[in-house]
N, C-alpha and C positions, 0 to 999 in steps of 0.2 A: 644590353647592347646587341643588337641584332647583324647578322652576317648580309643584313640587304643595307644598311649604314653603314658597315665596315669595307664593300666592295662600291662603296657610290666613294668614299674617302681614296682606297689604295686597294689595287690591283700588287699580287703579289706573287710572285714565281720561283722557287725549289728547286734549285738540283743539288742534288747532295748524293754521297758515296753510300749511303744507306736507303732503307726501304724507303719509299716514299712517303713522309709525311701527314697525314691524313686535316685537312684545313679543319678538322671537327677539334681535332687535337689541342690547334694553333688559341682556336678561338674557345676552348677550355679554358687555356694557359690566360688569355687574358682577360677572360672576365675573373679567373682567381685573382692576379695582380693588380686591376685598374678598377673591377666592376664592386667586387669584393672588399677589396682593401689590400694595400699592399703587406705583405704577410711574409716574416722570415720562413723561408723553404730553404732548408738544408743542403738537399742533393741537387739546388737549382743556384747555388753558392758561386760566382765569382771572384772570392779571396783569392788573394796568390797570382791572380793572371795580370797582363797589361796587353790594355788595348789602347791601339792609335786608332783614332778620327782623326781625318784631312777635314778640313775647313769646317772648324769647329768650333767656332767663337760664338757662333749664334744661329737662327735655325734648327733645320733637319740637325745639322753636326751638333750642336750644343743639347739639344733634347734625347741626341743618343751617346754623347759623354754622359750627361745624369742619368739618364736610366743606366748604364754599364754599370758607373760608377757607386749608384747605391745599392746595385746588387754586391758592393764590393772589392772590384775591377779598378786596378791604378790605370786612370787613364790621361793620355797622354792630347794634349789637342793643341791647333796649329792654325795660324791664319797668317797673310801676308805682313798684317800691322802691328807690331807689338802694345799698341794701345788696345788694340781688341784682347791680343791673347791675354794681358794682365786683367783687362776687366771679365774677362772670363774663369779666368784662373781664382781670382779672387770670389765668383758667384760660387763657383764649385767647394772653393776650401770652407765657404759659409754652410755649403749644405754636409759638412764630415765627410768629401769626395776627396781621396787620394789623385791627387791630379799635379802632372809636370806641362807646360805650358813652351810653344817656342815659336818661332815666327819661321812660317814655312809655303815656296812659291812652287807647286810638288810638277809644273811645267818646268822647273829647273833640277836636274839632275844631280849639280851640288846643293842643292837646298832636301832632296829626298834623302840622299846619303847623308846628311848632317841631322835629320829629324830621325834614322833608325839608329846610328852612333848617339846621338845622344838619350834615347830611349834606354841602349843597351847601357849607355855607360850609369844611367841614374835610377832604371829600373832593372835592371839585368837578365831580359827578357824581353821578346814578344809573343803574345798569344792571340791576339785578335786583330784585323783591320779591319777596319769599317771605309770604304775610300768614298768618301760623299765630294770632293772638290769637285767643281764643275763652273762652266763658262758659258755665257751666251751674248757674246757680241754682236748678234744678227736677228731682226723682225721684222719680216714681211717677206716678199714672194720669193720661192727657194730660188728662179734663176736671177735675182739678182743680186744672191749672193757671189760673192767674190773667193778668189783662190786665199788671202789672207786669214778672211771669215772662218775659211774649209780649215786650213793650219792649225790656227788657233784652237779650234773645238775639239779637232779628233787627237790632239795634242795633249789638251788640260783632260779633256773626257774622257780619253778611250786609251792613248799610250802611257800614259801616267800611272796611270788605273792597273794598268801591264805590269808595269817597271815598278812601281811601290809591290808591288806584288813578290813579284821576282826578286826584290831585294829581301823580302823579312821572310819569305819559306825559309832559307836556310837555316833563319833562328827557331823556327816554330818546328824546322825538324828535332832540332836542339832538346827541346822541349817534350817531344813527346807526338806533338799535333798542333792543329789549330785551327782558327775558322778565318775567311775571309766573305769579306762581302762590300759589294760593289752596289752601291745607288742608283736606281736608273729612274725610268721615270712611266707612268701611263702612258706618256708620248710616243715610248717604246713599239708600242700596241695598237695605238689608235693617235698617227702621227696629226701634230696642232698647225695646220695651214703656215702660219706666220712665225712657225721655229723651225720648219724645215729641215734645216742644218742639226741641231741642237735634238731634235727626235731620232738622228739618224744614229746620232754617237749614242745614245742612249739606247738602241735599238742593238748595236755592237758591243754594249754591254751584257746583254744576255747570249749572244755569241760564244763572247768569252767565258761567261760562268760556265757555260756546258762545255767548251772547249780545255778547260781548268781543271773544272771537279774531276772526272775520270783520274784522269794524271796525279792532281794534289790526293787524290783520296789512298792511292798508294802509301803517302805521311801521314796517314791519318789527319789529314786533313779536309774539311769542309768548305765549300765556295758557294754562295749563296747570293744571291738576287732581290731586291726589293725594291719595286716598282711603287711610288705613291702617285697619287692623285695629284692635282693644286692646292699646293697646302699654302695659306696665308702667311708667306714670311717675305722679308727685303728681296732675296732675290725673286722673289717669282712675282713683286707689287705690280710691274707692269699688263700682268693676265687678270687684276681683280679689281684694281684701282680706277679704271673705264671701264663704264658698265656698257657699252658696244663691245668692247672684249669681252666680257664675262660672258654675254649673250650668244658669243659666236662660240664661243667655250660650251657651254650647255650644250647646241646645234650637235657639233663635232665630235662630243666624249658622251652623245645622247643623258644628257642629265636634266633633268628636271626644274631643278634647283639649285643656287650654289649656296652650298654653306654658308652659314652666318660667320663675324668674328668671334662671337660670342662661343662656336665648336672649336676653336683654334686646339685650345690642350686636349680636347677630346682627340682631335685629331694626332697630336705627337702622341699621347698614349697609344694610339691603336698601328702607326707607325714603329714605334721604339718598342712595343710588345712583341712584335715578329721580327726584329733585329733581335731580342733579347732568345727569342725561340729561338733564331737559327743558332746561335752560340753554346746556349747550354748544353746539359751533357741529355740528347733524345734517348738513349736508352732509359736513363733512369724517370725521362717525361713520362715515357710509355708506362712504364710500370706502377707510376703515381698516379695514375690515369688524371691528370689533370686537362 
């Protein structure tokens, strides 16, 4: 797996309370994990911790519940329908994944309070967020987007993101530390004409991780950032599904080509390989020179 396919897939971005990372490092880590074979690593262990994903029934969030979770990690994941969470829950208990499951709307503030109480009550802990929820009720040209449009996005996307945050530090001080990390998108970077709206919040997601890390790193805590690409899942069908959007997508994000379906899980691996680096313990990556 070459680092020119890995940056045509996901754009990726680091702040963390430690030295900076080295991308040589990252992409070590995941040709050991995805390219190699996945391989028990000890000092890269998981047991003991519980991590929440928001909107994690399928997708992004469901491919980085499985990768947590077979490193180990009781994880916890959440979607508005309880038909999703249970047929979720039930994929995960098939693959030997530690996994609690609850119906969670994280634009509602008693729904966030209710998914970290019942986290704490059933796994007695938190150690990791992953906040991937996100919204896009708006396509096509940004001014005619609407004040409702604007509510809604910077609401699910970007205050949410805040406030699930602000709720489980105090557990993760509890604990010792912990890692957070926030979803954001390429659109962050290189905004997509006809999402506008939805590039901006995403754009305010990296804001906040540098605005965080300083702060949370005093708790030994870690905030982290990971920007992907157009990854072939329900919510993003309408960027792949029209091939006049696809085409205007290449133009915009200068791509050549868009991936096949056929790259799909190549692509969640090399996603959920840099979710799983920001997590682990980087000191002892370093020293295993992976």
């Amino acid at each position: 797996m070459t680092s020119a396919l890995v940056s045509q897939y996901l754009h990726k971005k680091v702040t963390t309370s430690y030295s900076q990372v080295t991308m040589r490092s990252a992409f070590r880590f995941l040709k050991m994990n995805f390219v190699s074979g996945q391989r028990s690593v000890s000092h890269s262990s998981l047991t003991g911790k519980v991590a929440i994903v928001t909107a994690s029934t399928d997708g992004i969030g469901l491919a980085t519940a499985q990768a947590l979770g077979k490193r180990g990690a009781h994880v916890v994941v959440s979607s508005r329908r309880q038909a999703n969470v249970d047929k979720a829950v039930a994929l995960l208990q098939s693959q030997s994944i530690k996994v609690t499951g609850t119906t969670c709307n994280v634009g509602s503030g008693e729904d966030r309070e209710k998914l970290v109480r019942m986290t704490l009550d059933q796994c007695g802990g938190i150690d990791i967020l992953v906040s991937n929820a996100a919204v896009n009720p708006f396509f096509g040209n940004i001014m005619d987007s609407t004040e409702d449009v604007w509510d809604k996005i910077l609401s699910v996307n970007v205050k949410s993101s805040f406030l699930m945050t602000k709720l489980v530090v105090p557990h993760m001080e509890k604990r010792g530390g912990g890692n957070v990390i926030f979803v954001s998108s390429v659109g962050a970077y290189q905004p997509m004409q006809a999402l506008g709206p939805y590039c901006v919040s995403k754009t305010a997601l990296l804001g906040l991780t540098r605005a965080l890390a300083p702060e949370l790193a005093q708790s030994n805590i870690r905030v982290n950032c990971v920007a992907p690409g157009v990854i072939k899942t329900r919510f993003s069908s309408a960027l792949w599904k029209n091939e006049d959007v696809v085409e205007e997508l290449k133009k915009q994000l200068s791509i050549k080509r868009y991936p096949p379906l056929m790259k799909l899980v190549m692509e969640f691996h090399v996603l959920t390989a840099f979710v799983l680096f920001s997590v682990l313990d980087l000191e002892n990556l370093r020293k295993s020179e992976v």
